[in-house]
gemmi code that builds the backbone of each chain (N, CA, C; Angstrom):
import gemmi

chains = {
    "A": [
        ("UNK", (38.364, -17.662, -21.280), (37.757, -16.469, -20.675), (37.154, -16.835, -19.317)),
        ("UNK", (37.595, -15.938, -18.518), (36.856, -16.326, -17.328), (35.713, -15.743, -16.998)),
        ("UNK", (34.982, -17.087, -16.557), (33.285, -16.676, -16.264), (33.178, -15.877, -15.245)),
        ("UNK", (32.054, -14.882, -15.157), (32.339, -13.996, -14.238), (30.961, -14.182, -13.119)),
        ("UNK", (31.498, -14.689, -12.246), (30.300, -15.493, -10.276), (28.747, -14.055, -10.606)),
        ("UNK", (28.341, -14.425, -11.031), (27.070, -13.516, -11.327), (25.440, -14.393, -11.207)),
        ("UNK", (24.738, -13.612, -11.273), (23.102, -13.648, -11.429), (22.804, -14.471, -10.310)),
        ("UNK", (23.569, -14.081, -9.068), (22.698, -14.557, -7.531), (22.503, -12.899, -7.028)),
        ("UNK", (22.148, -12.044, -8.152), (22.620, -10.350, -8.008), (21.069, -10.377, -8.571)),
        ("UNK", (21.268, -8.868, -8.976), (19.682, -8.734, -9.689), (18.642, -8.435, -9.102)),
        ("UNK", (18.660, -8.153, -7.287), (17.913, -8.727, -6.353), (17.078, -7.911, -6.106)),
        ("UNK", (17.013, -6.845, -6.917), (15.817, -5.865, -6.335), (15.695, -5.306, -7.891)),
        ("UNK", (14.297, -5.705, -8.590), (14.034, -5.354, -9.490), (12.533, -4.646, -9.621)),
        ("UNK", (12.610, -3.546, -9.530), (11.400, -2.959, -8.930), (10.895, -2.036, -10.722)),
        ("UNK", (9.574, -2.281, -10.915), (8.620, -1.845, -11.991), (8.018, -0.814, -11.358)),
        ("UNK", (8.095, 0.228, -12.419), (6.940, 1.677, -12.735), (5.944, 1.007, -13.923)),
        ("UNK", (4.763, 1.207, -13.253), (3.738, 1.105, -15.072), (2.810, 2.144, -14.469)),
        ("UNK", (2.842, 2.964, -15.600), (2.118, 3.708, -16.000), (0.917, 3.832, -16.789)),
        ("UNK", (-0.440, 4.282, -16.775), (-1.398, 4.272, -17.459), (-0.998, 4.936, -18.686)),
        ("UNK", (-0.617, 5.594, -19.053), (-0.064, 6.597, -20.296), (-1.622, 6.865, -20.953)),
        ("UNK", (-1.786, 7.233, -20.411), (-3.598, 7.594, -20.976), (-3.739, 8.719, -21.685)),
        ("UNK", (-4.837, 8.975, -22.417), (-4.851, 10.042, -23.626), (-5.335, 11.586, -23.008)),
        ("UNK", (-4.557, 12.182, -21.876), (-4.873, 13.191, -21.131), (-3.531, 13.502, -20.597)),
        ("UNK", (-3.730, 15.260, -20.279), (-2.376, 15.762, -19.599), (-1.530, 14.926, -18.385)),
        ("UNK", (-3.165, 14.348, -17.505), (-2.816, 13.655, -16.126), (-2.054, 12.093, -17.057)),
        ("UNK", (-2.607, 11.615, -17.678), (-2.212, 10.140, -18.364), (-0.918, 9.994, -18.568)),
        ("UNK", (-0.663, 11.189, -19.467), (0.879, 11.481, -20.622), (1.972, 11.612, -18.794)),
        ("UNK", (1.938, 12.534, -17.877), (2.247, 12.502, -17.073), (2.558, 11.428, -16.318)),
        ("UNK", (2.170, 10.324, -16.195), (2.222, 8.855, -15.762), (3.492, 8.733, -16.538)),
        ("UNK", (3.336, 8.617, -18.039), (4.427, 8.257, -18.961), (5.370, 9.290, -18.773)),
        ("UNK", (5.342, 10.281, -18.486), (6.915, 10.998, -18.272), (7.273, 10.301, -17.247)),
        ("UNK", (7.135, 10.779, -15.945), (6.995, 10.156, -14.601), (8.201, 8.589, -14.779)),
        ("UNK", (7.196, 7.566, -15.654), (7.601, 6.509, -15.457), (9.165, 6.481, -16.387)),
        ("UNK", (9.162, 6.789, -17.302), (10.332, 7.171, -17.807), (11.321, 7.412, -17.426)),
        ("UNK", (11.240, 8.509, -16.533), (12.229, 9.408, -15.617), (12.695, 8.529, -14.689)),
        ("UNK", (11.737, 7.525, -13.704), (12.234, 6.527, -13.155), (13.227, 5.706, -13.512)),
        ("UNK", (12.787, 5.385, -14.922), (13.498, 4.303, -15.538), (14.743, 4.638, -15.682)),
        ("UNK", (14.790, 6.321, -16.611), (16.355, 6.417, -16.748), (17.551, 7.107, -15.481)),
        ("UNK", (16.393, 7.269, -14.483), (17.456, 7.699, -13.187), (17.645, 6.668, -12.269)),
        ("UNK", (16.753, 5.434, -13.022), (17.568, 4.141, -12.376), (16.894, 3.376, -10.919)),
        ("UNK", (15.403, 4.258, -10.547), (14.801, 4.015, -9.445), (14.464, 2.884, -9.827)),
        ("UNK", (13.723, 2.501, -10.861), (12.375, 2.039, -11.371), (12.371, 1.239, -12.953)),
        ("UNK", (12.171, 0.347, -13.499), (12.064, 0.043, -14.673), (10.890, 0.258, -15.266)),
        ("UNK", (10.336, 1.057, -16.101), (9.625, 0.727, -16.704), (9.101, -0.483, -17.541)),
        ("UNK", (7.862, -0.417, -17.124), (7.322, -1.949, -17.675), (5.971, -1.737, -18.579)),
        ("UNK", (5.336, -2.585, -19.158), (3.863, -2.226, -19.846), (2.985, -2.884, -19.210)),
        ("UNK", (2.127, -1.663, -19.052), (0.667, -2.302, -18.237), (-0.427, -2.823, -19.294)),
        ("UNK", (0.193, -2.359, -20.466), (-0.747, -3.258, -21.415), (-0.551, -4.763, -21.349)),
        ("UNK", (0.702, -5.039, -21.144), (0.875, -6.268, -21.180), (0.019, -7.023, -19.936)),
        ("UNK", (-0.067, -6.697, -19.033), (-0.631, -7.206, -18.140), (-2.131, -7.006, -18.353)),
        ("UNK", (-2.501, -5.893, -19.038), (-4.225, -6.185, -19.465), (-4.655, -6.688, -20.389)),
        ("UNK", (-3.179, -7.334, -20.843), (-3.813, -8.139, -22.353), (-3.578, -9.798, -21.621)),
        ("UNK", (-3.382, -9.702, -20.511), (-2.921, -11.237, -19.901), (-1.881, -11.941, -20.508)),
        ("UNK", (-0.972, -11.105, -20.997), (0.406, -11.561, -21.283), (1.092, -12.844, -20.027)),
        ("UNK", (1.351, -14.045, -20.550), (1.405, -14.388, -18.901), (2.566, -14.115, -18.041)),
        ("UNK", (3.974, -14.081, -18.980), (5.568, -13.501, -18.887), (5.362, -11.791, -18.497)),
        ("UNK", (4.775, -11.679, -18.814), (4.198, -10.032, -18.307), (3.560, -10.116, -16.645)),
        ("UNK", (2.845, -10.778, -16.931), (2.019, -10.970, -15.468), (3.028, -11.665, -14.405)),
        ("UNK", (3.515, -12.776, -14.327), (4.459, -13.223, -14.016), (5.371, -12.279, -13.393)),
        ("UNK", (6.061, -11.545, -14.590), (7.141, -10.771, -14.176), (6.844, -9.557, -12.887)),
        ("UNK", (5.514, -9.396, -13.436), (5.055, -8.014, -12.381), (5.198, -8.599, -11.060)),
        ("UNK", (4.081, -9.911, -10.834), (4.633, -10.649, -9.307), (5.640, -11.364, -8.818)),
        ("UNK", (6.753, -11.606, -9.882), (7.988, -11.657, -9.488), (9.110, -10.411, -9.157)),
        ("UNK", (8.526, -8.835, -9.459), (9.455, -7.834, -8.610), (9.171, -7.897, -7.715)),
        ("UNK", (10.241, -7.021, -7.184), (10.683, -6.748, -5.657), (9.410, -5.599, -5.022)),
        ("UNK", (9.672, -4.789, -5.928), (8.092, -3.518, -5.869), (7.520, -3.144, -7.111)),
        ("UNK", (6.345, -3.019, -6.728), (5.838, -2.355, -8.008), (5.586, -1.272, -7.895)),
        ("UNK", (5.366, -0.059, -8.740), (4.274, 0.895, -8.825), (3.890, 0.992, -9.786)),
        ("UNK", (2.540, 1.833, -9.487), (1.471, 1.749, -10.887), (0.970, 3.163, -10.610)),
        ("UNK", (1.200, 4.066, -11.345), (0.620, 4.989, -11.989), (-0.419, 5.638, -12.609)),
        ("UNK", (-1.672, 6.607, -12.115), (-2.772, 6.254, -12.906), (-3.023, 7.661, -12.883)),
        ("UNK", (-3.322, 8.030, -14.329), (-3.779, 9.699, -14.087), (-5.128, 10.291, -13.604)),
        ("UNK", (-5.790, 9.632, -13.570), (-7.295, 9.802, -12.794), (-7.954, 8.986, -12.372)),
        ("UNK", (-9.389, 9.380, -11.914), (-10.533, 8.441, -10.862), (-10.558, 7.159, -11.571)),
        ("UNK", (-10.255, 7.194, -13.182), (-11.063, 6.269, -13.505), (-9.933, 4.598, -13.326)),
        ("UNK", (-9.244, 5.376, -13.004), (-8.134, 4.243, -12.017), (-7.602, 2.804, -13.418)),
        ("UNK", (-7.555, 2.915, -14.179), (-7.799, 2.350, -15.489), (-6.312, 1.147, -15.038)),
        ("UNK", (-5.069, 1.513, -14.680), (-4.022, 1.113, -14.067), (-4.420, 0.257, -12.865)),
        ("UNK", (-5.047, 0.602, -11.995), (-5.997, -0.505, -11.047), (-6.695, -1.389, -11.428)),
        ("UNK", (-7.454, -1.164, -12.724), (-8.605, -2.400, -12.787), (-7.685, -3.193, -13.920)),
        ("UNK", (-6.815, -2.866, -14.416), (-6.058, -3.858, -15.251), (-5.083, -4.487, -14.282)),
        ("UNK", (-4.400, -3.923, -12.725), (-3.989, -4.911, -11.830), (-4.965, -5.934, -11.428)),
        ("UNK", (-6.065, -5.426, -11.459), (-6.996, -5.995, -10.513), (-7.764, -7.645, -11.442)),
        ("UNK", (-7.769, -7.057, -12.197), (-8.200, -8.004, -13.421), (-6.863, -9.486, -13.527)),
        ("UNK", (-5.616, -8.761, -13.320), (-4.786, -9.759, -13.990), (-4.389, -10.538, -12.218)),
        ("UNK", (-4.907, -9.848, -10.997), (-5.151, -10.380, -9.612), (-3.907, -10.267, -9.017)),
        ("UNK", (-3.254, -9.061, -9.068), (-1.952, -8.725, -8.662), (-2.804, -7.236, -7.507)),
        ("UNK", (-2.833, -7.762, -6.142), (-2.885, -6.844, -5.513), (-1.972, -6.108, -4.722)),
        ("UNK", (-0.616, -6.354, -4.961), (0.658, -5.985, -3.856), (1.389, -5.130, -4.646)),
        ("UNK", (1.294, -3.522, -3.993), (1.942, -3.034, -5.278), (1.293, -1.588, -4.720)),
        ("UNK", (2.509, -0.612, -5.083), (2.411, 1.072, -4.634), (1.644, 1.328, -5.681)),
        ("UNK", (1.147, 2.562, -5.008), (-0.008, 3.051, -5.894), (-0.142, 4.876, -6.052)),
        ("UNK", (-0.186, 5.320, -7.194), (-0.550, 6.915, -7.064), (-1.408, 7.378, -8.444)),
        ("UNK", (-2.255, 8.293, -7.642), (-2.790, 8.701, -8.614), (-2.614, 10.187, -9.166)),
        ("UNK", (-2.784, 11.070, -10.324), (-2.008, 12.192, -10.306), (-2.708, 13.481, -9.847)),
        ("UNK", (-4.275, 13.597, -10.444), (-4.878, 14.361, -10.127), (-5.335, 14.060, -8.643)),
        ("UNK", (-5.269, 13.345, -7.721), (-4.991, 13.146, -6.222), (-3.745, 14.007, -5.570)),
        ("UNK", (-2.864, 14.768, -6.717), (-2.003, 15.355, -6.454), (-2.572, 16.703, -6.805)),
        ("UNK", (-3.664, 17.469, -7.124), (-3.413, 18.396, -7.522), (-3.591, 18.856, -9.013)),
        ("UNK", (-3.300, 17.618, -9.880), (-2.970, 18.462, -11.255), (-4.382, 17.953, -11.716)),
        ("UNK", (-5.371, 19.071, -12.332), (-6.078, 18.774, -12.909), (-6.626, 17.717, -14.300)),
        ("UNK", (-7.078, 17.405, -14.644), (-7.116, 16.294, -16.261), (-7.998, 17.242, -17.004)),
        ("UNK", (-6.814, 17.111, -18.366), (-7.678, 18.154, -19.340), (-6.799, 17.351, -20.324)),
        ("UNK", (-7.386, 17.776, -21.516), (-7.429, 17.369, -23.096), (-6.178, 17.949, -23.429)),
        ("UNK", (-4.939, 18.181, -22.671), (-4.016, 19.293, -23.246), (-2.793, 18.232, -22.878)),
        ("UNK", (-1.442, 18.292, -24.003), (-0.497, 17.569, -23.869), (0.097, 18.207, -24.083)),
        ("UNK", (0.111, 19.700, -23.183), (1.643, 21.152, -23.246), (1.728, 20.266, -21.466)),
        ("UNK", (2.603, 19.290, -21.527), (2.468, 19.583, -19.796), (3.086, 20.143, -18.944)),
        ("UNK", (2.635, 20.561, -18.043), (3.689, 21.715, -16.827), (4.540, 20.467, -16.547)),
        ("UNK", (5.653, 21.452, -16.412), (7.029, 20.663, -15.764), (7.000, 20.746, -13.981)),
        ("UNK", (6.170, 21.499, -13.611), (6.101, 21.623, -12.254), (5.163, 20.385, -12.035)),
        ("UNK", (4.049, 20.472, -13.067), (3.344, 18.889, -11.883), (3.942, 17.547, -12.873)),
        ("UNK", (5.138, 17.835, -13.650), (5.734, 16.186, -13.819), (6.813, 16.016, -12.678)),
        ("UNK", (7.084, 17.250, -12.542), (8.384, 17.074, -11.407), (7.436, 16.734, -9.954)),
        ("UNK", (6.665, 17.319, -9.508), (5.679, 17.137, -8.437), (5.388, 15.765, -8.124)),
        ("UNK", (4.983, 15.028, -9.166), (4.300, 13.595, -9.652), (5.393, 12.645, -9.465)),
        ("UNK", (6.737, 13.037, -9.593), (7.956, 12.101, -9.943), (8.406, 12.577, -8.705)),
        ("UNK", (8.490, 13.234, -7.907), (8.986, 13.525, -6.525), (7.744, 12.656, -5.586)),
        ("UNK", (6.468, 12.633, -5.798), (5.883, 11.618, -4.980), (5.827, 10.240, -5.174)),
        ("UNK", (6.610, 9.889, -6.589), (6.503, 8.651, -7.130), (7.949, 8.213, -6.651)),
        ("UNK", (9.003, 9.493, -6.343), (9.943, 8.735, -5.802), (9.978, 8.324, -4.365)),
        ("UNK", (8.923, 8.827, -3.597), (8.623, 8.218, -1.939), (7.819, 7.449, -2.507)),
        ("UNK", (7.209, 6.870, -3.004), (6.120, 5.726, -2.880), (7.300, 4.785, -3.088)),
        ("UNK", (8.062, 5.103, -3.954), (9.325, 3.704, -4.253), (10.153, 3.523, -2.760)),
        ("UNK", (10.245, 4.378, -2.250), (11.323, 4.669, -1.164), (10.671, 4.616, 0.216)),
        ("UNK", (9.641, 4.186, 0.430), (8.937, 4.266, 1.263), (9.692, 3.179, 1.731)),
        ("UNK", (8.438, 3.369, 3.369), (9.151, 2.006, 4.487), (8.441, 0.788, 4.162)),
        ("UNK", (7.614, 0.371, 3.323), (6.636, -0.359, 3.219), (7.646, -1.513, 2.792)),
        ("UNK", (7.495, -2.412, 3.532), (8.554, -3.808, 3.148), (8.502, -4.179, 1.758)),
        ("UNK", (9.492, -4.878, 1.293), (9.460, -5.097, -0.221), (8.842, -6.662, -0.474)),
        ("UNK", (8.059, -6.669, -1.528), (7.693, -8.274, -1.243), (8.942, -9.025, -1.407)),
        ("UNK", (8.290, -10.788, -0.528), (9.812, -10.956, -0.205), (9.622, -12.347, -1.314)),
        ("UNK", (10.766, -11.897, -1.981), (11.457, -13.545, -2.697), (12.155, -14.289, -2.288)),
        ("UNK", (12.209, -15.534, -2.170), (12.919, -16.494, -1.655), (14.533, -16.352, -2.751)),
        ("UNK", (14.191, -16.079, -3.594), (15.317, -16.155, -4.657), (14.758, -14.678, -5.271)),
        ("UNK", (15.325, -14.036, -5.816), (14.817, -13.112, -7.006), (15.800, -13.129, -8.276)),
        ("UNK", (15.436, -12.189, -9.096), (15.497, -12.122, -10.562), (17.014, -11.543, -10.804)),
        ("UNK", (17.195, -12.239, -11.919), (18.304, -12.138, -12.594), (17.968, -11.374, -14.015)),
        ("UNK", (17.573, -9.702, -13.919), (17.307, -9.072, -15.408), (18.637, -9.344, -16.280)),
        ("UNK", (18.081, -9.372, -17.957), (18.735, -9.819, -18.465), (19.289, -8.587, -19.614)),
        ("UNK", (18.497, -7.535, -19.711), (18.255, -6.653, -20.583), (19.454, -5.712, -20.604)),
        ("UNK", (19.040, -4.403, -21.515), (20.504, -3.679, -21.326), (20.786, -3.617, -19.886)),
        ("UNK", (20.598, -3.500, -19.037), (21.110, -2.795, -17.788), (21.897, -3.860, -17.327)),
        ("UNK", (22.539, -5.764, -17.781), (23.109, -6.246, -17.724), (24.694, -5.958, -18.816)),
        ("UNK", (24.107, -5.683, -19.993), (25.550, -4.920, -20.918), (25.947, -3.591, -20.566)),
        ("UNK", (25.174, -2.641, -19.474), (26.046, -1.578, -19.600), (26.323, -1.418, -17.655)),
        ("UNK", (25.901, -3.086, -16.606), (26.665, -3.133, -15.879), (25.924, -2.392, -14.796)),
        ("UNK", (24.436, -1.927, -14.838), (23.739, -1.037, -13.905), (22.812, -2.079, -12.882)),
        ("UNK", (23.690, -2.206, -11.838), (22.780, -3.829, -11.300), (21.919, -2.390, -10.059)),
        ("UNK", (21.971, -1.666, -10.239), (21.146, -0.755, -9.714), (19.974, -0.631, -10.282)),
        ("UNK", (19.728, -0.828, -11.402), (18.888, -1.112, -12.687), (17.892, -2.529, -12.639)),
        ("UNK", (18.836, -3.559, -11.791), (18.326, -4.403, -12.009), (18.838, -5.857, -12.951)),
        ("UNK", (20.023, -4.499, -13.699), (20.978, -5.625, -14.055), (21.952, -6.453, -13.311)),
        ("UNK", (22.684, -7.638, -13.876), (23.600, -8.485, -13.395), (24.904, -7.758, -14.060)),
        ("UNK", (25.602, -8.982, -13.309), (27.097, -8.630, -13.343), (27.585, -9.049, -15.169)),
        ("UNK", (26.946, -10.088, -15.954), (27.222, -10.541, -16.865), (27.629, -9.893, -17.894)),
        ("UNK", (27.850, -8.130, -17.933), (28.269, -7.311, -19.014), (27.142, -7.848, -20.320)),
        ("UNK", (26.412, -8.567, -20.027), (25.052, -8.741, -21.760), (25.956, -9.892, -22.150)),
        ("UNK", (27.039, -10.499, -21.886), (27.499, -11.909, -23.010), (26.761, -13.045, -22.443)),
        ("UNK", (26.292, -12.960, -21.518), (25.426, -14.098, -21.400), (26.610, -15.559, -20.929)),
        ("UNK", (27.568, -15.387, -20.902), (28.295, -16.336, -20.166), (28.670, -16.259, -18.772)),
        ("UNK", (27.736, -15.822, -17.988), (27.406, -16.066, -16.539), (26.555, -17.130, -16.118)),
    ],
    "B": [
        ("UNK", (1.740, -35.120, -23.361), (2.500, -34.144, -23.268), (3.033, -32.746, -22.771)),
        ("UNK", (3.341, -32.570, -21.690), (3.720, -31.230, -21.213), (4.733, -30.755, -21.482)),
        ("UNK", (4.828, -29.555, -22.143), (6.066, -29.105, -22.554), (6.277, -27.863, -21.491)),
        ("UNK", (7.703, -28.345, -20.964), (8.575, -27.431, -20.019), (9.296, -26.893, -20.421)),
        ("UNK", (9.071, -25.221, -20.218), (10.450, -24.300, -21.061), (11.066, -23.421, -19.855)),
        ("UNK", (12.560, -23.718, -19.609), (13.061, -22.818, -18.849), (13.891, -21.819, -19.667)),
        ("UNK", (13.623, -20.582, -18.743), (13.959, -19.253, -19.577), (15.059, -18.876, -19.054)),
        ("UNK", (16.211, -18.769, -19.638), (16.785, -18.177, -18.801), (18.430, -18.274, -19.373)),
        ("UNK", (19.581, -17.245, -19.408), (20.638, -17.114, -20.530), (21.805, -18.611, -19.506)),
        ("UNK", (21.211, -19.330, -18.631), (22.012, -20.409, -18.385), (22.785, -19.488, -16.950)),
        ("UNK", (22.464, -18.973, -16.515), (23.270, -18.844, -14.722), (22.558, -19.974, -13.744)),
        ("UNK", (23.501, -19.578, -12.728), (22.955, -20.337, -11.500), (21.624, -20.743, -11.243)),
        ("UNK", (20.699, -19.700, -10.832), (19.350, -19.675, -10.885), (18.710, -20.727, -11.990)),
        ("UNK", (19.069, -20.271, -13.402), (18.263, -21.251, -14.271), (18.779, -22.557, -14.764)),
        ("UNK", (19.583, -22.833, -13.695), (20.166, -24.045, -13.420), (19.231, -24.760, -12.685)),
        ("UNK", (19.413, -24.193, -11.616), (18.419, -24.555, -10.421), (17.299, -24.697, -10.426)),
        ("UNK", (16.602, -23.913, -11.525), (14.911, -23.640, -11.976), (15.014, -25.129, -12.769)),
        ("UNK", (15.887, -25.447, -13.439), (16.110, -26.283, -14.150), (15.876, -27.653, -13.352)),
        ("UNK", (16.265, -27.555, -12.493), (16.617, -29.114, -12.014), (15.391, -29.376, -10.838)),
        ("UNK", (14.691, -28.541, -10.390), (13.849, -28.292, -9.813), (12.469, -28.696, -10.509)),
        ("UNK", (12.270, -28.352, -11.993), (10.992, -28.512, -12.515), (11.174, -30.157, -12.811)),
        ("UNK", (12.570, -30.292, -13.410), (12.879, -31.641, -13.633), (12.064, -32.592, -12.392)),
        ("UNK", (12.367, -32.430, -10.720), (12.171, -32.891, -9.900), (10.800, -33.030, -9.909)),
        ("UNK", (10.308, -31.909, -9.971), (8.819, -31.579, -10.018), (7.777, -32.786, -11.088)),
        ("UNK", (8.182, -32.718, -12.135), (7.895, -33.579, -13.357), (7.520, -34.801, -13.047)),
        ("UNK", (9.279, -35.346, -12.900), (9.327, -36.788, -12.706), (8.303, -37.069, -10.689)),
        ("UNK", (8.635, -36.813, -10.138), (7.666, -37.306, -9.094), (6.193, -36.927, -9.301)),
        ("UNK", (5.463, -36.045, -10.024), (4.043, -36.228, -10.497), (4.184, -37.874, -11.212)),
        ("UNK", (5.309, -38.216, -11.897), (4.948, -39.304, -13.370), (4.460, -38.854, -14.794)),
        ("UNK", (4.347, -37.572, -14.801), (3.905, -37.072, -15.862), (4.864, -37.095, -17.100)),
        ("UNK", (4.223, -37.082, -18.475), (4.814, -37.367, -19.804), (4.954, -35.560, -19.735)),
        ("UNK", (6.426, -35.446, -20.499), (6.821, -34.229, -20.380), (7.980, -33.824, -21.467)),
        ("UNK", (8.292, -33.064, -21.742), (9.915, -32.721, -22.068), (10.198, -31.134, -21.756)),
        ("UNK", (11.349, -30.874, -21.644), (12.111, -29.691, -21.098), (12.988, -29.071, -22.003)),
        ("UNK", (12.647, -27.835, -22.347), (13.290, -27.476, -23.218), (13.973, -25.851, -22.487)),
        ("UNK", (15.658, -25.864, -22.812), (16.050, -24.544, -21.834), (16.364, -23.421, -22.785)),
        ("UNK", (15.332, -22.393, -22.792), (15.498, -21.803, -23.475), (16.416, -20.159, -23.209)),
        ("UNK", (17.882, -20.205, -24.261), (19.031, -19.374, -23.567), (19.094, -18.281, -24.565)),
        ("UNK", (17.721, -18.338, -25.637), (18.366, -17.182, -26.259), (17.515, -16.232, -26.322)),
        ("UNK", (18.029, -14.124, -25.654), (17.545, -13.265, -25.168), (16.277, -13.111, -26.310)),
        ("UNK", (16.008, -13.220, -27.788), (15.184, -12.716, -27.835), (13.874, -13.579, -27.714)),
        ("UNK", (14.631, -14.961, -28.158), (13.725, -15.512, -27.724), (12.932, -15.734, -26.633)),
        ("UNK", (13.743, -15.023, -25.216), (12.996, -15.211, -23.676), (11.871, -13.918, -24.152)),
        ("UNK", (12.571, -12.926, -24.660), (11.755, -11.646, -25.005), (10.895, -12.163, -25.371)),
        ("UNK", (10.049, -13.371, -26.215), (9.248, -13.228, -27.003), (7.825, -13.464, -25.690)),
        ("UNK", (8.574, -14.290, -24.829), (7.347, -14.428, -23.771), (6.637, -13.234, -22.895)),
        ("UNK", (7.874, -12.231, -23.245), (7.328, -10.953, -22.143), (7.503, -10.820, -20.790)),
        ("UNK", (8.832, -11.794, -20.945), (9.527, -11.414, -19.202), (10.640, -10.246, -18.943)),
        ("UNK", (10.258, -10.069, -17.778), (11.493, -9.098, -17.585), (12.526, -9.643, -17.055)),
        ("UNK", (12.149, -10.397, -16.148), (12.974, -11.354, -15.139), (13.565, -12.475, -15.415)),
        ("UNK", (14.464, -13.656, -15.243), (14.685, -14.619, -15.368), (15.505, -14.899, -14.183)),
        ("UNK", (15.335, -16.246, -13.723), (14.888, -17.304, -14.430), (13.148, -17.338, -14.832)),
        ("UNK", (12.591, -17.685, -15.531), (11.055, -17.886, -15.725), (11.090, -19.351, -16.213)),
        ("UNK", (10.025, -20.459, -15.781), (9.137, -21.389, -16.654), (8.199, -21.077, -17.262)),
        ("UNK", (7.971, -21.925, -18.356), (6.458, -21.804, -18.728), (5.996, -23.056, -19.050)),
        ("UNK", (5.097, -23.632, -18.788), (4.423, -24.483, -19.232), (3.400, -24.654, -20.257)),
        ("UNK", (3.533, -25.335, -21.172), (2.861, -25.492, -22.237), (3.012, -24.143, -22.684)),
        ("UNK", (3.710, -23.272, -22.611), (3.831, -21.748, -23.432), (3.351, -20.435, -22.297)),
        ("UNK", (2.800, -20.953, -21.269), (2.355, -20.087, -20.356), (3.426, -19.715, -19.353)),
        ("UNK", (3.895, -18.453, -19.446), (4.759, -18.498, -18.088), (4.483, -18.005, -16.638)),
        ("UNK", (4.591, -19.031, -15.943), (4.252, -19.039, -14.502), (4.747, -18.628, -13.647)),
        ("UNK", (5.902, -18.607, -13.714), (6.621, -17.573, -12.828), (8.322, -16.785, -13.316)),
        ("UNK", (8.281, -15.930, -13.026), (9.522, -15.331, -13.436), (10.470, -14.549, -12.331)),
        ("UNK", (11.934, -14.847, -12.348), (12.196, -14.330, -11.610), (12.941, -14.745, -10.384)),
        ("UNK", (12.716, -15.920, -9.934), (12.943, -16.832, -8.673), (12.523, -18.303, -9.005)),
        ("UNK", (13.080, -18.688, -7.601), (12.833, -20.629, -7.816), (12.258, -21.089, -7.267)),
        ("UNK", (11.041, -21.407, -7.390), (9.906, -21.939, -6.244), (10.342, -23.155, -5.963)),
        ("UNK", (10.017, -23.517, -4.795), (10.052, -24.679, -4.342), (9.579, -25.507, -5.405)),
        ("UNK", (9.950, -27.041, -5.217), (8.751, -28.366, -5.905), (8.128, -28.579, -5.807)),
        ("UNK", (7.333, -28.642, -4.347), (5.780, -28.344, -4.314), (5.059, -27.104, -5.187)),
        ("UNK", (5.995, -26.263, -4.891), (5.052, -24.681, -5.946), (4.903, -25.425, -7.042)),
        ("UNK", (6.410, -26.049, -7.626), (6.316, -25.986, -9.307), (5.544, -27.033, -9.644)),
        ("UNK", (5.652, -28.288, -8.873), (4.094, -29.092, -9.011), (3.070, -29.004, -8.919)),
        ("UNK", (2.358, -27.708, -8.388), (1.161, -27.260, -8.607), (0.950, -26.737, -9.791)),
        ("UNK", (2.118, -25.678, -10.322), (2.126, -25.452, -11.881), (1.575, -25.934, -12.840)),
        ("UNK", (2.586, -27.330, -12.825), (2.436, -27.959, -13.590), (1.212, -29.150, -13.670)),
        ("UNK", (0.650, -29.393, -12.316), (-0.325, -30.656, -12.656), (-1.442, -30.001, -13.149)),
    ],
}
model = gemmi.Model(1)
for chain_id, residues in chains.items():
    chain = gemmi.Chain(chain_id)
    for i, (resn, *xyz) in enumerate(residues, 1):
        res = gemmi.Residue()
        res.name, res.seqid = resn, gemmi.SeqId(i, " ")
        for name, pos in zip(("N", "CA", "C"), xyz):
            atom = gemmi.Atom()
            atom.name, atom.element = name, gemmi.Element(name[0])
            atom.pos, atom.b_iso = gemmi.Position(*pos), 0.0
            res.add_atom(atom)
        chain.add_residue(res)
    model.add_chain(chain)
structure = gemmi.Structure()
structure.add_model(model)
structure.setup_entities()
């Protein structure tokens, strides 16, 4: 079988984390970041992991290309768990900074997830240089078996003989 | 004892991560071993997204790219 010239690819692997917090503005983060993930901007990643000092978590966050972080209100909860784990390079939005109020309600309008995910897709797309890797990442996950190096995946189709 | 784990399903990169920490190691003098670790769930278990990643002594330090030998000797001493 021939090996297939892969994983010098991979080269822009850019994270959404979201606060997913227990509020309309929070849950909104988690649609948001989702939507990224499956339209391929953005991977979703866990910001728990990084506030639990995961160190492959932490790691990974300052080894993408971009980050964003997501936070549904003042209380910036997505910031002080960057801030804590000392990752300061990295897009930033908050939701009710947009407009949508924070309330106890998880009916959420589709107008401020679409709103939220239309400004979350310029913060990704912005001109703001990407941090720079000397080498970058070779993801290994589905988006290598189903071939989406837009994703972040490699060329390796998931057999791992690259 | 320092235990060196490279993460990574065996491409180029974690070749290179590979031979790099090796470098790193042996010019400190440090007592060590290297272990390459190629299987996905097991990289999963560290919580990377990226690879190549090291970790040292179980900690992973970087993921993703190949630092120089100076970087990875700071890592590691």
């Amino acid at each position: 079988m021939e090996k297939k010239e892969c994983c010098g690819c991979g080269d822009d692997v850019r994270l959404v984390l979201a606060c997913s917090g227990g509020s309309n503005v929070g849950q909104i983060t988690n649609e948001v970041a989702k939507t990224l993930d499956v339209d391929g901007q953005a991977r979703m990643y866990c910001l728990a992991g990084a506030g639990g000092h995961i160190s492959g978590m932490v790691a990974s966050i300052q080894g993408a290309k971009k980050v964003l972080v997501l936070d549904g209100c003042p209380v910036q909860c997505g910031k002080m768990v960057m801030d804590q784990a000392g990752i300061d390079d990295y897009e930033y939005l908050v939701v009710t900074e947009l407009g949508v109020e924070k309330a106890h309600d998880f009916r959420l309008d589709t107008n401020d997830v679409d709103r939220v995910t239309a400004a979350s897709r310029a913060k990704l797309n912005g001109d703001r240089e990407d941090k720079s890797n000397e080498q970058t990442a070779n993801s290994y996950t589905s988006a290598c078996a189903s071939g989406e190096r837009d994703r972040g995946g490699c060329c390796c189709g998931g057999d791992q003989a690259c | 004892m320092t235990k060196l784990q490279i993460l990574g399903t065996g491409c180029p990169k974690c070749k290179k991560l590979a031979e790099v920490t090796e470098e790193a190691a042996r010019s400190l003098g440090i007592e060590y071993e290297i272990e390459k670790v190629s299987d996905i769930q097991e990289i999963m278990k560290f919580g990377v997204m990226m690879t190549p990643a090291l970790a040292v002594d179980g900690i992973v330090k970087v993921a993703g790219k190949v630092p120089s030998t100076d970087e990875i000797k700071k890592m590691i001493a």
